[in-house]
PDB file of N, H, CA, C and O in Angstrom:
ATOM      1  N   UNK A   1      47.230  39.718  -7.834  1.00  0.00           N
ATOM      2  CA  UNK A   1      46.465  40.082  -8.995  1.00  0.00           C
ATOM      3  C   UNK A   1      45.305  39.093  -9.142  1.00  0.00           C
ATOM      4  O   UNK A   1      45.379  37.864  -9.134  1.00  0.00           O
ATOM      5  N   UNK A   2      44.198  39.877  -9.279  1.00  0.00           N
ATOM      6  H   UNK A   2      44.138  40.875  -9.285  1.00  0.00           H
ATOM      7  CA  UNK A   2      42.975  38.767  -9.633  1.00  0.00           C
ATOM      8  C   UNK A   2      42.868  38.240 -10.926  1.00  0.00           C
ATOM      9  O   UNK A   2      43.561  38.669 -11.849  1.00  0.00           O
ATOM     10  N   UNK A   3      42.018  37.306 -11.062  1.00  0.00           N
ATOM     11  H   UNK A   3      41.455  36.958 -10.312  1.00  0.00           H
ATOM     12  CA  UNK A   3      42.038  36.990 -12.278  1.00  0.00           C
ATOM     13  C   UNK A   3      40.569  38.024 -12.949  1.00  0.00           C
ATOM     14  O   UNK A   3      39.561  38.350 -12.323  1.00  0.00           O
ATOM     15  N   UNK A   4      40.944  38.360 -14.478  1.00  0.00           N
ATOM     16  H   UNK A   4      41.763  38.095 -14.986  1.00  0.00           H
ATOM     17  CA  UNK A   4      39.848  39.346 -14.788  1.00  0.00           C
ATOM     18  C   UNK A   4      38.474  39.122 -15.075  1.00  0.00           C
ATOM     19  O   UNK A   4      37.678  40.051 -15.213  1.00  0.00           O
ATOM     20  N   UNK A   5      38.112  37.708 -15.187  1.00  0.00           N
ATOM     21  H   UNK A   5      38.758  36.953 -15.076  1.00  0.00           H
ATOM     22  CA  UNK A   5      36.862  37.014 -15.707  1.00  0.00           C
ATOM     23  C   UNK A   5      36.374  37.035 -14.173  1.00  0.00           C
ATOM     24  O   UNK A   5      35.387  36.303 -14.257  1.00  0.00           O
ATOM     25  N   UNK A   6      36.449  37.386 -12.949  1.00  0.00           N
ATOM     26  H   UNK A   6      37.250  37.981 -12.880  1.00  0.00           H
ATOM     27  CA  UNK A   6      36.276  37.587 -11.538  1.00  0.00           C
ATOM     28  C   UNK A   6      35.860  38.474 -10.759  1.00  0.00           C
ATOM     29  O   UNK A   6      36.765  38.800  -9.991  1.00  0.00           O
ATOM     30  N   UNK A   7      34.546  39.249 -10.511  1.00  0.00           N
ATOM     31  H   UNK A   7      33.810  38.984 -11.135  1.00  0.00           H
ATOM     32  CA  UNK A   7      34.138  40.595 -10.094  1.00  0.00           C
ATOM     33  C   UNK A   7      35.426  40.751  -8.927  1.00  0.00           C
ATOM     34  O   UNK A   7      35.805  39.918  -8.104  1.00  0.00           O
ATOM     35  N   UNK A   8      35.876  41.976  -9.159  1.00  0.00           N
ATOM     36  H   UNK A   8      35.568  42.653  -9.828  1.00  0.00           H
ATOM     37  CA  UNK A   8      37.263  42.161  -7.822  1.00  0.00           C
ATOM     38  C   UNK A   8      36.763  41.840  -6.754  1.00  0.00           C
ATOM     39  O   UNK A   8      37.223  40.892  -6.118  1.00  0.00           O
ATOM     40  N   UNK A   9      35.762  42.524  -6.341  1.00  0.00           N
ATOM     41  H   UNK A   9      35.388  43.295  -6.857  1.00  0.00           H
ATOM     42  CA  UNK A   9      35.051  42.434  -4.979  1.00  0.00           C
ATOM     43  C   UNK A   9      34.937  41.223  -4.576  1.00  0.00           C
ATOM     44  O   UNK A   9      35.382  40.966  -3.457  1.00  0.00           O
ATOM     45  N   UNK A  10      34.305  40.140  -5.385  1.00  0.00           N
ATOM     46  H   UNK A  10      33.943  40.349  -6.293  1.00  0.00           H
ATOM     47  CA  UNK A  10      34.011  38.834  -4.894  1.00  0.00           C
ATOM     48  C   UNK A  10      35.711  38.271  -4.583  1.00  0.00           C
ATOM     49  O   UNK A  10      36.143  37.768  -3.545  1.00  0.00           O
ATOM     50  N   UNK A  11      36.427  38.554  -5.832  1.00  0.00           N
ATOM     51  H   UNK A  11      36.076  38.962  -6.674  1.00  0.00           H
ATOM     52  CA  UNK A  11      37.662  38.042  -5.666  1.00  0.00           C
ATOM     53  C   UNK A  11      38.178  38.360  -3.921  1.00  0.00           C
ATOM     54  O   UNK A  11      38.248  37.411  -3.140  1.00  0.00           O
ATOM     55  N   UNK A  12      38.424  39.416  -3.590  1.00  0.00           N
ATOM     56  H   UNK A  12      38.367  40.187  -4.225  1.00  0.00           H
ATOM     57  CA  UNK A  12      39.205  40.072  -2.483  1.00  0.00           C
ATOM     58  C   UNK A  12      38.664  39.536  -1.603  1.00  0.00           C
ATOM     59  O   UNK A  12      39.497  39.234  -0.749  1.00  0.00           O
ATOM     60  N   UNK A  13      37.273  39.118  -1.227  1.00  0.00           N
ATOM     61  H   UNK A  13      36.597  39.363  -1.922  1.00  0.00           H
ATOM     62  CA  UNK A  13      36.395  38.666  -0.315  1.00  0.00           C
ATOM     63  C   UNK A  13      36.764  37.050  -0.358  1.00  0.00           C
ATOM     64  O   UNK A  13      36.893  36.538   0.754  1.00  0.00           O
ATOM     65  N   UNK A  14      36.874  36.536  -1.041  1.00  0.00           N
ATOM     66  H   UNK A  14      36.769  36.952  -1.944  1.00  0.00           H
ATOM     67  CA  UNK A  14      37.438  35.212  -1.208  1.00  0.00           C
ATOM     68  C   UNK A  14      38.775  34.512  -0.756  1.00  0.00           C
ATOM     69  O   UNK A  14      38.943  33.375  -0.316  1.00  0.00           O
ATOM     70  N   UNK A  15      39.852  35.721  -1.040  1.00  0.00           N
ATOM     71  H   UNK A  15      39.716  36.645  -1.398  1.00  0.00           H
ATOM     72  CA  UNK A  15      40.995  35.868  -0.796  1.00  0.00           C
ATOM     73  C   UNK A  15      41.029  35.905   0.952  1.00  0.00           C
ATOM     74  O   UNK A  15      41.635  35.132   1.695  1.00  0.00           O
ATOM     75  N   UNK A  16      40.082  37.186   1.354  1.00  0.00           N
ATOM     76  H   UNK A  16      39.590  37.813   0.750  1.00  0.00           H
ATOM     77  CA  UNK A  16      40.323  37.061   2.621  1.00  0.00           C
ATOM     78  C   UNK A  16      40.052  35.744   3.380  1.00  0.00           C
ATOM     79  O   UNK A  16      40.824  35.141   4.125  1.00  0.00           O
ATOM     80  N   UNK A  17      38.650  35.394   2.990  1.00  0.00           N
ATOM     81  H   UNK A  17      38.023  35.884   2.384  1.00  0.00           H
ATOM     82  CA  UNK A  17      38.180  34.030   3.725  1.00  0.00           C
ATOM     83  C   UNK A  17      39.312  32.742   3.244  1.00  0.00           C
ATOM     84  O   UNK A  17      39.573  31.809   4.004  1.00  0.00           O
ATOM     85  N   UNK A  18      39.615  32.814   2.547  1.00  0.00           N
ATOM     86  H   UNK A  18      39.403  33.572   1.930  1.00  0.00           H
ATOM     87  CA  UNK A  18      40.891  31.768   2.264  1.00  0.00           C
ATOM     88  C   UNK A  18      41.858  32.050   2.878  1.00  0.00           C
ATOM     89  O   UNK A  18      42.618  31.084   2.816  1.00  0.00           O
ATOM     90  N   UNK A  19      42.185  32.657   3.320  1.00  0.00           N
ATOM     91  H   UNK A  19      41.568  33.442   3.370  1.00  0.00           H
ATOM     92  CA  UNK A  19      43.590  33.487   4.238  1.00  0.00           C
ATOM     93  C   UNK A  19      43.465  32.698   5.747  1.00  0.00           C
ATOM     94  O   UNK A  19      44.071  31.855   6.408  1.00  0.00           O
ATOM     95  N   UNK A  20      41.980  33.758   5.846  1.00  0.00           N
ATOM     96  H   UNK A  20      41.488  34.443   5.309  1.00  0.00           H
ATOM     97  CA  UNK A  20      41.228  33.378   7.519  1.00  0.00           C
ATOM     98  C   UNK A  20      41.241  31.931   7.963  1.00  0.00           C
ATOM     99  O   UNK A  20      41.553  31.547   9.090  1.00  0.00           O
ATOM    100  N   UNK A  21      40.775  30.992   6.702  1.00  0.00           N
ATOM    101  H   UNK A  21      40.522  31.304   5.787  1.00  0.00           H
ATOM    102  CA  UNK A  21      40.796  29.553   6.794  1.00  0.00           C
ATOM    103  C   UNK A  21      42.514  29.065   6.703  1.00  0.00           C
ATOM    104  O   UNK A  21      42.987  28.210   7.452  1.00  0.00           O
ATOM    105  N   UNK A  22      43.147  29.643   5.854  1.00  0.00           N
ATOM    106  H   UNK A  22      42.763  30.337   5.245  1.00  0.00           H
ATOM    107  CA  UNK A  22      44.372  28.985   5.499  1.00  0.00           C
ATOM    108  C   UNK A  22      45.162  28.850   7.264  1.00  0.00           C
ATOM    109  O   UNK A  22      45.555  27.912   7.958  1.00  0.00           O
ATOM    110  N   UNK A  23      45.094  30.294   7.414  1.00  0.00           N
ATOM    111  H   UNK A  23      44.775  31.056   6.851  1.00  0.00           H
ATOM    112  CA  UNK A  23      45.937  30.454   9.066  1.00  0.00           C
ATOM    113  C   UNK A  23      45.515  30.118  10.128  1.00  0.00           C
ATOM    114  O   UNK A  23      46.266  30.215  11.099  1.00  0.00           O
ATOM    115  N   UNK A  24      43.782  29.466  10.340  1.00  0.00           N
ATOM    116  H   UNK A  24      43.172  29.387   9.552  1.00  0.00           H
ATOM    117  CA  UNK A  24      43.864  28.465  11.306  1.00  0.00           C
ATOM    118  C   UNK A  24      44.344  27.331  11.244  1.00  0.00           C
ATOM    119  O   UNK A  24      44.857  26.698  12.167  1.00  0.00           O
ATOM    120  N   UNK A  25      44.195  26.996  10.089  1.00  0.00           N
ATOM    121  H   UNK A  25      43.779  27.510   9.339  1.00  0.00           H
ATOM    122  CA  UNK A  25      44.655  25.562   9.417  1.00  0.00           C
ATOM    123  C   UNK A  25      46.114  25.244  10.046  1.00  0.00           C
ATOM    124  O   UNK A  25      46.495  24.202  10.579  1.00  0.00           O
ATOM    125  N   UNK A  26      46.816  26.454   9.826  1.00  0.00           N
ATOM    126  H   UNK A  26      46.507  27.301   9.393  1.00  0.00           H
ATOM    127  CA  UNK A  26      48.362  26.345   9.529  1.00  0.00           C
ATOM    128  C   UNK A  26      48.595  26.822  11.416  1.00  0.00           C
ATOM    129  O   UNK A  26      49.561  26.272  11.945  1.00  0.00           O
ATOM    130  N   UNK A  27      47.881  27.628  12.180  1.00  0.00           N
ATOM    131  H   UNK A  27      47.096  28.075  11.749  1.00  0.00           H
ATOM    132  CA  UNK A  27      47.894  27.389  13.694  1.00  0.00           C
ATOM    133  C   UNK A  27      47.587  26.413  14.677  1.00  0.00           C
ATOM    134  O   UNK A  27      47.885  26.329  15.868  1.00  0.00           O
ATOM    135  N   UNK A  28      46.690  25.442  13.646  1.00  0.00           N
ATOM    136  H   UNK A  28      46.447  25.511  12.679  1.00  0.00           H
ATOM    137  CA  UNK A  28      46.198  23.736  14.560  1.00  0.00           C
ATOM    138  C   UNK A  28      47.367  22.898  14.141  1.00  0.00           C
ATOM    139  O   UNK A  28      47.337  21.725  14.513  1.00  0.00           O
ATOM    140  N   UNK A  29      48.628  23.390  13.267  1.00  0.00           N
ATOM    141  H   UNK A  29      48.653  24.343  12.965  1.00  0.00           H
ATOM    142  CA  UNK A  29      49.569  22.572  13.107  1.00  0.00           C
ATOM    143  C   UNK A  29      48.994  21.722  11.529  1.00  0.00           C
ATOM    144  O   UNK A  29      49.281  20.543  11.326  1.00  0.00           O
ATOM    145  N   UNK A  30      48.503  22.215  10.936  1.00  0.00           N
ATOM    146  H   UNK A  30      48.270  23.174  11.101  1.00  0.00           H
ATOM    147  CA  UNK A  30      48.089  21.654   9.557  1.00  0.00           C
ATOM    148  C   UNK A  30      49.223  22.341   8.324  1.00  0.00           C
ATOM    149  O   UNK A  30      49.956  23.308   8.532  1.00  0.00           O
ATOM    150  N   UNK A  31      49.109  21.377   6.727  1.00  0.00           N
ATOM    151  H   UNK A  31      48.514  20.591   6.559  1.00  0.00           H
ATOM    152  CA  UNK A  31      49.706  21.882   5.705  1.00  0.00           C
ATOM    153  C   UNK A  31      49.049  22.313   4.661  1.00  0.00           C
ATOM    154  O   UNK A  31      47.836  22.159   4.522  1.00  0.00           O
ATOM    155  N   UNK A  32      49.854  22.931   3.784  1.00  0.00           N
ATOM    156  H   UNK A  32      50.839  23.056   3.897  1.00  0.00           H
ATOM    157  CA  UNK A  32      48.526  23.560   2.573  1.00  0.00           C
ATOM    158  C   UNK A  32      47.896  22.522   2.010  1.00  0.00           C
ATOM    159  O   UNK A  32      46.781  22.654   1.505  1.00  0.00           O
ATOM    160  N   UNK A  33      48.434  21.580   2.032  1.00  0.00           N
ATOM    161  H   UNK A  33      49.340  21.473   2.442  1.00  0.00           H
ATOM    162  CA  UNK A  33      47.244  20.228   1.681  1.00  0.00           C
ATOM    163  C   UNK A  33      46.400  19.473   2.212  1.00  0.00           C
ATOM    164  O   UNK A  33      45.654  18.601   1.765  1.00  0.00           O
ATOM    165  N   UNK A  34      46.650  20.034   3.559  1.00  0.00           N
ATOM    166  H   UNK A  34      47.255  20.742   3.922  1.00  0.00           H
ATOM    167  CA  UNK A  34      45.439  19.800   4.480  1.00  0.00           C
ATOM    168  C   UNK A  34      44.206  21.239   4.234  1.00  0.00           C
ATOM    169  O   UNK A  34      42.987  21.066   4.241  1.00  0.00           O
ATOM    170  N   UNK A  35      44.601  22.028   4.116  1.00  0.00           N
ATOM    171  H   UNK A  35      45.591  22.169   4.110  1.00  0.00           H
ATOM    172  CA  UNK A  35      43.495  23.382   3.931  1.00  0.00           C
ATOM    173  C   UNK A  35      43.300  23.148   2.880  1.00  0.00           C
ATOM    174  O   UNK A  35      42.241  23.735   2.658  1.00  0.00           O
ATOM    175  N   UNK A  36      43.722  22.462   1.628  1.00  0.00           N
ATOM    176  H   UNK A  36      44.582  21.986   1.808  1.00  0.00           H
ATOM    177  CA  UNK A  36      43.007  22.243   0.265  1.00  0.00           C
ATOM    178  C   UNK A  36      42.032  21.044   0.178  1.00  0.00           C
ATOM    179  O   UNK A  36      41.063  20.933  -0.573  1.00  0.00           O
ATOM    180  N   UNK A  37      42.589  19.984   1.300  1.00  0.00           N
ATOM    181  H   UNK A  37      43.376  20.074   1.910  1.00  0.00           H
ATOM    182  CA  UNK A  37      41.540  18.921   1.736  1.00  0.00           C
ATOM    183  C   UNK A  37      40.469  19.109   2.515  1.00  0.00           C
ATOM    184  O   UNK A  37      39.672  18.277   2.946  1.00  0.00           O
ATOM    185  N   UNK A  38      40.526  20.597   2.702  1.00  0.00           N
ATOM    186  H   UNK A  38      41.174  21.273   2.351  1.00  0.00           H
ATOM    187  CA  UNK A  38      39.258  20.849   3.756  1.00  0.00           C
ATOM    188  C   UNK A  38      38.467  21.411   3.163  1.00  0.00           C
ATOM    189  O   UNK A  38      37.471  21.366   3.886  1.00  0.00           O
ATOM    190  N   UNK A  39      38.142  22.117   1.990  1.00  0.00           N
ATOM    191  H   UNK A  39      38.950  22.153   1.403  1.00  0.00           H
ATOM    192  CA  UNK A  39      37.528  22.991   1.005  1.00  0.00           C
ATOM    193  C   UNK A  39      37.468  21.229  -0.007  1.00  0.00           C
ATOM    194  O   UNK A  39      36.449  21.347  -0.687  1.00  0.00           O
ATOM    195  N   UNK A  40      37.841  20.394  -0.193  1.00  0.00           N
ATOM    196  H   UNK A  40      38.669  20.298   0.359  1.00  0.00           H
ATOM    197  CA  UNK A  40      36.918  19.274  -1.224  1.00  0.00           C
ATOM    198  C   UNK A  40      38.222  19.032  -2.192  1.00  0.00           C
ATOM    199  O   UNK A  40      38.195  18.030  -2.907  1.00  0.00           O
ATOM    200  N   UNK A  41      39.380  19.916  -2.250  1.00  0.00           N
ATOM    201  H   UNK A  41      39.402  20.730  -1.669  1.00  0.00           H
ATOM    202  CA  UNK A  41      40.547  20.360  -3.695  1.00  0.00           C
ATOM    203  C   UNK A  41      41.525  19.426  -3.008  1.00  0.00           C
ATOM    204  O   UNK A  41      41.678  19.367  -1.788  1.00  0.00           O
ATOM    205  N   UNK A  42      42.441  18.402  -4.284  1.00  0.00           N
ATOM    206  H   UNK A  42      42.317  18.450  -5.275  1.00  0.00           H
ATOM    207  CA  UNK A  42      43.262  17.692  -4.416  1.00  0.00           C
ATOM    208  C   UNK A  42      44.604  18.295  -4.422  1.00  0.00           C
ATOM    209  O   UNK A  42      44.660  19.458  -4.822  1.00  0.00           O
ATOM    210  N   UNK A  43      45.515  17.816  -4.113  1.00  0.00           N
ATOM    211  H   UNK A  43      45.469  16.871  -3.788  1.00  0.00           H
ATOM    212  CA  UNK A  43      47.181  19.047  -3.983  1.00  0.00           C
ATOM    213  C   UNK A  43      47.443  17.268  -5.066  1.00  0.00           C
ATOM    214  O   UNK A  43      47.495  16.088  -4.719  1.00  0.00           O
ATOM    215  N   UNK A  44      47.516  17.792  -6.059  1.00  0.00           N
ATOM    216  H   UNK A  44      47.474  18.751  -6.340  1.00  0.00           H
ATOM    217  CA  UNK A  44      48.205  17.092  -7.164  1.00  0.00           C
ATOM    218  C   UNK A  44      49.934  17.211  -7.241  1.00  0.00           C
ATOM    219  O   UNK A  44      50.742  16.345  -7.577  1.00  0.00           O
ATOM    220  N   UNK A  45      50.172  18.648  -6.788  1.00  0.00           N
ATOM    221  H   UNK A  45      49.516  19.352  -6.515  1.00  0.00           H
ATOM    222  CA  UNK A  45      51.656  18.758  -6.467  1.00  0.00           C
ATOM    223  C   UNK A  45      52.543  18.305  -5.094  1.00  0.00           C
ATOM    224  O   UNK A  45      52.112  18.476  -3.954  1.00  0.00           O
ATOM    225  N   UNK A  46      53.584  17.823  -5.340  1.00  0.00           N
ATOM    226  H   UNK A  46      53.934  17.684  -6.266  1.00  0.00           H
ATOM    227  CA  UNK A  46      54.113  17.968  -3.992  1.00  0.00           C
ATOM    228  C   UNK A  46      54.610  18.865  -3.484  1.00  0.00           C
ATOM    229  O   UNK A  46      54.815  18.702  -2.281  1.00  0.00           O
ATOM    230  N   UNK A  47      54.960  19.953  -3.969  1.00  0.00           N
ATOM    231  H   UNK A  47      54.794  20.085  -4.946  1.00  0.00           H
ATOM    232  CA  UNK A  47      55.651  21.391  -3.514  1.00  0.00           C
ATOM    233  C   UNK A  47      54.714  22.386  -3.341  1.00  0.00           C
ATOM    234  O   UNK A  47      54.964  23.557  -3.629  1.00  0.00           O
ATOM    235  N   UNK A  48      53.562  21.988  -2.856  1.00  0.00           N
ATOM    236  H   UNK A  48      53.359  21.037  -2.623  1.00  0.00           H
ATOM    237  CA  UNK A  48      52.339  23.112  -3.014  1.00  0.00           C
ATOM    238  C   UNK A  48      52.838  24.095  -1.245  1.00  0.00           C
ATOM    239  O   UNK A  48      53.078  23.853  -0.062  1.00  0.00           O
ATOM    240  N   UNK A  49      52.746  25.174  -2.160  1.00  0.00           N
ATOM    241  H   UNK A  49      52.551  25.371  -3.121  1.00  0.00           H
ATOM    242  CA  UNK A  49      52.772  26.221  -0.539  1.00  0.00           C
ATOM    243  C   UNK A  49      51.325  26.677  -0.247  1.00  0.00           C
ATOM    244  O   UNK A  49      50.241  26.370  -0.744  1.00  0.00           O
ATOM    245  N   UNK A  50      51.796  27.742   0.999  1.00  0.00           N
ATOM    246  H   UNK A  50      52.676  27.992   1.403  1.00  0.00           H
ATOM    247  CA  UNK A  50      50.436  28.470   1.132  1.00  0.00           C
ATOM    248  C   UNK A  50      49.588  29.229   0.218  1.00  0.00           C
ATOM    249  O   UNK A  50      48.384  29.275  -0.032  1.00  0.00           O
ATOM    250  N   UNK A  51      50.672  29.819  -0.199  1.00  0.00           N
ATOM    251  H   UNK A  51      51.650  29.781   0.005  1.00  0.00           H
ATOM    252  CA  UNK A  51      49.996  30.950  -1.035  1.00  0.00           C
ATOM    253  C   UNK A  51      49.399  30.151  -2.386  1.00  0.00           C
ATOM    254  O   UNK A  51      48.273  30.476  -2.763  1.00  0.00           O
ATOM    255  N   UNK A  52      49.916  29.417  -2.908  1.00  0.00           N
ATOM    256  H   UNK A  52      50.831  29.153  -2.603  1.00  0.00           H
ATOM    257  CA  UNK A  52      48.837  28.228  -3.702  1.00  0.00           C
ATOM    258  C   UNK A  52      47.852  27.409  -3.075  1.00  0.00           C
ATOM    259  O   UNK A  52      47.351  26.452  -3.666  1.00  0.00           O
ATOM    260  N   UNK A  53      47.644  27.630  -2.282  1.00  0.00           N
ATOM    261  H   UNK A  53      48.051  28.407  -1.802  1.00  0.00           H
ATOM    262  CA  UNK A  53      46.667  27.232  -1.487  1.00  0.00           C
ATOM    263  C   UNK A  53      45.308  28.184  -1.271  1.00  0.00           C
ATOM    264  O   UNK A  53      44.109  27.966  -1.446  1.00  0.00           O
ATOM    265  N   UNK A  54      46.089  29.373  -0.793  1.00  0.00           N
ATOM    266  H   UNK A  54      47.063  29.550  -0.650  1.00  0.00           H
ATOM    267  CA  UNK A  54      45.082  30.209  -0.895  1.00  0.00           C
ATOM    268  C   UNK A  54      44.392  30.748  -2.082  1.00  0.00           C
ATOM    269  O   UNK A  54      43.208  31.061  -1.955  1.00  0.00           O
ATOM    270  N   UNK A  55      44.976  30.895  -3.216  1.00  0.00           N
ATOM    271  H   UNK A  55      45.938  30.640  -3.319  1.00  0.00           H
ATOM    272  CA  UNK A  55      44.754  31.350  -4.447  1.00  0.00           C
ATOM    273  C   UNK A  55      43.999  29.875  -4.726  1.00  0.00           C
ATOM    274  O   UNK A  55      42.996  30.233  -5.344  1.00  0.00           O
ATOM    275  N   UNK A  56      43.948  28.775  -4.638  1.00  0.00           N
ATOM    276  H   UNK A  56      44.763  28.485  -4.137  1.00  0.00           H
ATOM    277  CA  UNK A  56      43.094  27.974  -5.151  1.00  0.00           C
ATOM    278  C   UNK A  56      41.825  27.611  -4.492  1.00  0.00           C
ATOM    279  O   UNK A  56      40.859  27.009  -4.961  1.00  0.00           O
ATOM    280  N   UNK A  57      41.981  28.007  -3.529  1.00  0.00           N
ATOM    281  H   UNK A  57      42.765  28.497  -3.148  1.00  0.00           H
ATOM    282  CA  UNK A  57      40.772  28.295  -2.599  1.00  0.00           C
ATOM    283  C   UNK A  57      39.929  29.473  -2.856  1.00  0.00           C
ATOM    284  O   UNK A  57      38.778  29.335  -3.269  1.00  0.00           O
ATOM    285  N   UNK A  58      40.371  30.447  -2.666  1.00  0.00           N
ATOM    286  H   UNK A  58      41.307  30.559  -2.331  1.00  0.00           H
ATOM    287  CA  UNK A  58      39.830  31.195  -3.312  1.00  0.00           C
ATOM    288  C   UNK A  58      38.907  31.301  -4.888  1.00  0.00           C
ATOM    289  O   UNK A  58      37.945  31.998  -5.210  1.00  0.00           O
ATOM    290  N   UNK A  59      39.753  30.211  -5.678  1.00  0.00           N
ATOM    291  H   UNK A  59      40.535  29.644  -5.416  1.00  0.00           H
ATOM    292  CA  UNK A  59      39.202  30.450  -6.685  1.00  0.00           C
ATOM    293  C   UNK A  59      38.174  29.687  -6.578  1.00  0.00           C
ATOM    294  O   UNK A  59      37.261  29.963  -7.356  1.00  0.00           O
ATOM    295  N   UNK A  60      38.009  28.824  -5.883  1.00  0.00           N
ATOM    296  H   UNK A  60      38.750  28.600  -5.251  1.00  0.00           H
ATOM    297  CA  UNK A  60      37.151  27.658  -5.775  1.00  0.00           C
ATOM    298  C   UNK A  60      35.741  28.786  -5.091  1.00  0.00           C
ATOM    299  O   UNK A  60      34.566  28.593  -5.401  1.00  0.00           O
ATOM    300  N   UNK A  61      36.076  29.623  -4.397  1.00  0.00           N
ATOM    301  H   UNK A  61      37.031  29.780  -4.145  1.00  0.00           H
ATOM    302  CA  UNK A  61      34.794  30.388  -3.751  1.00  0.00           C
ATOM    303  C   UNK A  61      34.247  30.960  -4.619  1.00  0.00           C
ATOM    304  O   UNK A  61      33.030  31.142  -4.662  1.00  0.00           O
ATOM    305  N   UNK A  62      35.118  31.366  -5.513  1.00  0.00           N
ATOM    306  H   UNK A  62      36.107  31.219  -5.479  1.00  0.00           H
ATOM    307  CA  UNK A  62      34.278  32.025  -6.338  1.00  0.00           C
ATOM    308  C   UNK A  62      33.539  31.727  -7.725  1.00  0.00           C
ATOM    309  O   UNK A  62      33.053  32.492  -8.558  1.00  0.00           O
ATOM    310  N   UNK A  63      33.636  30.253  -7.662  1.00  0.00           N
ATOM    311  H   UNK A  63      34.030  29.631  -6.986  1.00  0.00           H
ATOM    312  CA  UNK A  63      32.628  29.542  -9.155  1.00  0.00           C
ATOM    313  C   UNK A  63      31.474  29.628  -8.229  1.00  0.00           C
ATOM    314  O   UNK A  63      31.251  29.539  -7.022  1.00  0.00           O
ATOM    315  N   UNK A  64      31.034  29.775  -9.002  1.00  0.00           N
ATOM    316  H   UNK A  64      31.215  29.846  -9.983  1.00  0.00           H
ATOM    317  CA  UNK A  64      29.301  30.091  -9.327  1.00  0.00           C
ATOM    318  C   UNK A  64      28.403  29.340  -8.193  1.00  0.00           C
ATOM    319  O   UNK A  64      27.647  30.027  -7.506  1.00  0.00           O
ATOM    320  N   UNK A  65      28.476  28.051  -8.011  1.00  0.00           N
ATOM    321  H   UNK A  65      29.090  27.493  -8.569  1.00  0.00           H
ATOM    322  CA  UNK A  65      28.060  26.867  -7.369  1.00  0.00           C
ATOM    323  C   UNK A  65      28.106  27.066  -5.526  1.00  0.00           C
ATOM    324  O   UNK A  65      27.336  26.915  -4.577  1.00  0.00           O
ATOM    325  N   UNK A  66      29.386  27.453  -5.749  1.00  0.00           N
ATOM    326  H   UNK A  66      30.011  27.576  -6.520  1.00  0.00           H
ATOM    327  CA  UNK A  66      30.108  27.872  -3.888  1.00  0.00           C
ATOM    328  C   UNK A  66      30.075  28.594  -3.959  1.00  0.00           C
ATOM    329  O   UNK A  66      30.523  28.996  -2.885  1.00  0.00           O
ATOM    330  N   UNK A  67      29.575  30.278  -5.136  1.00  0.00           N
ATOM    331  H   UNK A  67      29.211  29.951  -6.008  1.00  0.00           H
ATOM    332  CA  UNK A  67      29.730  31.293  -4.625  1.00  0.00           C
ATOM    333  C   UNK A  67      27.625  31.753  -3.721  1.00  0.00           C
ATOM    334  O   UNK A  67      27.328  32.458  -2.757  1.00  0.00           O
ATOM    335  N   UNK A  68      26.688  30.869  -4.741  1.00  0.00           N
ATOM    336  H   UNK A  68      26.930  30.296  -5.525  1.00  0.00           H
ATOM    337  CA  UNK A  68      25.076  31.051  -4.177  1.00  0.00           C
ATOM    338  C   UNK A  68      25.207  30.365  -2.380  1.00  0.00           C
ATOM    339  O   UNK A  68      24.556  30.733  -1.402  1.00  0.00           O
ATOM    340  N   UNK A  69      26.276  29.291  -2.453  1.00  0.00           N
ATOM    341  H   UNK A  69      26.805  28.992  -3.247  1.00  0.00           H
ATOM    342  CA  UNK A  69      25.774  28.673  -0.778  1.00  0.00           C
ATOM    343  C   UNK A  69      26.568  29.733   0.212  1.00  0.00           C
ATOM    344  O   UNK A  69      26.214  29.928   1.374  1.00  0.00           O
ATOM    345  N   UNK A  70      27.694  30.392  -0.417  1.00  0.00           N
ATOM    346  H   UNK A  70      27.982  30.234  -1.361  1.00  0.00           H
ATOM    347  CA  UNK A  70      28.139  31.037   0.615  1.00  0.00           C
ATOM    348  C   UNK A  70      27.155  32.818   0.847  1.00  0.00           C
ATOM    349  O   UNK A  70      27.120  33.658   1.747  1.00  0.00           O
ATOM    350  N   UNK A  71      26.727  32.725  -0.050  1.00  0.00           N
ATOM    351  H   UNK A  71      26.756  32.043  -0.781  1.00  0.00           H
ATOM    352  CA  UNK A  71      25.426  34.048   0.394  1.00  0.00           C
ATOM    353  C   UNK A  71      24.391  33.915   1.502  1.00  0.00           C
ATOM    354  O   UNK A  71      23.591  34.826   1.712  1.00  0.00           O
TER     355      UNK A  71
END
């Protein structure tokens, strides 16, 4: 589920590229806190999985700032 303050489209597009990034990450032998250290984002938790990983990545693509450089 996206979040609703989030055009879907941008959302889903975000999602994918966070995916795409998450599963090389996780095929070079990396953890979700290494793919959150690669996008600039802190894993404040210790139990962080993928899928929080990707969803925070994602969200990160889509503020305003990272969403003009990635056009």
């Amino acid at each position: 589920m996206f979040p609703r303050y989030i055009n879907s489209v941008q959302w889903q597009q975000s999602m994918g590229y966070a995916r795409q990034a998450c599963a090389r990450i996780f095929r070079d032998g990396g953890s979700p806190v290494d793919a959150l250290a690669a996008f600039g984002l802190k894993a404040d938790e210790a139990a962080i999985d993928w899928s929080i990983a990707v969803d925070r990545i994602a969200h990160m693509l889509c503020t305003p700032q990272h969403s003009k450089a990635a056009a």
